[in-house]
C-alpha positions as semicolon CSV with decimal commas, in nm:
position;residue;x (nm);y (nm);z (nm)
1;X;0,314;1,060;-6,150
2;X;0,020;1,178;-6,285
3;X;-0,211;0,848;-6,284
4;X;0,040;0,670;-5,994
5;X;-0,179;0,843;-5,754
6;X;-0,472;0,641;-5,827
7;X;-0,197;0,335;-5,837
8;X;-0,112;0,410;-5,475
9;X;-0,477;0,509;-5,347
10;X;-0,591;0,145;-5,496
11;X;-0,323;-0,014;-5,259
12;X;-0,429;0,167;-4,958
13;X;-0,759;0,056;-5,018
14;X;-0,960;0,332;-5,161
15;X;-1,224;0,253;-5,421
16;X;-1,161;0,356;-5,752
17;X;-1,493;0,521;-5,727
18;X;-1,373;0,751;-5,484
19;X;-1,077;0,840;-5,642
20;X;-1,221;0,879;-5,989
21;X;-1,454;1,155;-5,769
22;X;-1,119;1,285;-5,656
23;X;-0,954;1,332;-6,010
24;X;-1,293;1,494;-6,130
25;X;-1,304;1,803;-5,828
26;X;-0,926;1,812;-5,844
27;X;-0,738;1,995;-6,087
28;X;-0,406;1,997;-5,965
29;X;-0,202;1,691;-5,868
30;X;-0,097;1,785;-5,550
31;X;-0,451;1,844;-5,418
32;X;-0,515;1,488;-5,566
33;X;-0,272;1,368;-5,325
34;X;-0,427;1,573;-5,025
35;X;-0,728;1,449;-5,069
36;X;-0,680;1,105;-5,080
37;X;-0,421;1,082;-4,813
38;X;-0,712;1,273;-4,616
39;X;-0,950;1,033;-4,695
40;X;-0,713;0,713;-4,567
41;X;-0,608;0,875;-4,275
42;X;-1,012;0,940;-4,173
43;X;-1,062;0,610;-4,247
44;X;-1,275;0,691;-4,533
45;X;-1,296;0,310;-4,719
46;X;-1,346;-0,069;-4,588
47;X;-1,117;-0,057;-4,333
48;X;-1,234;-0,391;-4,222
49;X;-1,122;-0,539;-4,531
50;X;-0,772;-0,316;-4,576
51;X;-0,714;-0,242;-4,209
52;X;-0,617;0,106;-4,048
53;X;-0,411;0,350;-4,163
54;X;-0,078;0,288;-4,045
55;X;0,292;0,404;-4,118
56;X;0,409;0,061;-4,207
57;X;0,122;0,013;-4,469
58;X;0,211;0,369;-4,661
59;X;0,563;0,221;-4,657
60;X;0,459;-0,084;-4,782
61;X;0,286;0,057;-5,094
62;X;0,582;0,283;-5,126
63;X;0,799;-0,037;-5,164
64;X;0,971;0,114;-4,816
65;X;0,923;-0,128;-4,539
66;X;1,247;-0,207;-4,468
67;X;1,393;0,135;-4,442
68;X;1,097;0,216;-4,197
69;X;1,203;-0,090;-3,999
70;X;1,543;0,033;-3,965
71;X;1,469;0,349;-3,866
72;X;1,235;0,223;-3,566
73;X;1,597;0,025;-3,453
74;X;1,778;0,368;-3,519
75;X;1,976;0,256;-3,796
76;X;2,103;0,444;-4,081
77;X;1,864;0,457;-4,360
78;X;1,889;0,572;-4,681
79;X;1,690;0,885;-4,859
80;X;1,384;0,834;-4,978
């Protein structure tokens, strides 16, 4: 996990730059993860290139959209 973070912060859109900035100030991994989730959520990259920040676009770079689709019907999902 320790270089998937940058993995998943390249598929929500945030430069590898930023996150390079992020893996310098951060020491521990989940502060990593903190601090780019922070800076999707704010909107903190070309949004109008990767859109908002949405829950169906962190399952989608998760490999979860169908399970997140289910449980807006109320179905029975499985764990993540």
């Amino acid at each position: 996990m320790h270089q998937k973070w940058k993995t998943i912060g390249l598929k929500l859109g945030i430069p590898l730059s930023r996150l390079d900035v992020i893996d310098s100030n951060e020491t521990n991994l989940d502060h990593r993860l903190m601090r780019m989730s922070s800076d999707w959520l704010s909107g903190n990259y070309d949004i109008d290139r990767w859109g908002p920040p949405t829950w169906k676009k962190l399952a989608s770079v998760h490999g979860r959209e169908n399970e997140l689709e289910c449980g807006q019907r109320n179905c029975k999902r499985s764990r993540w």
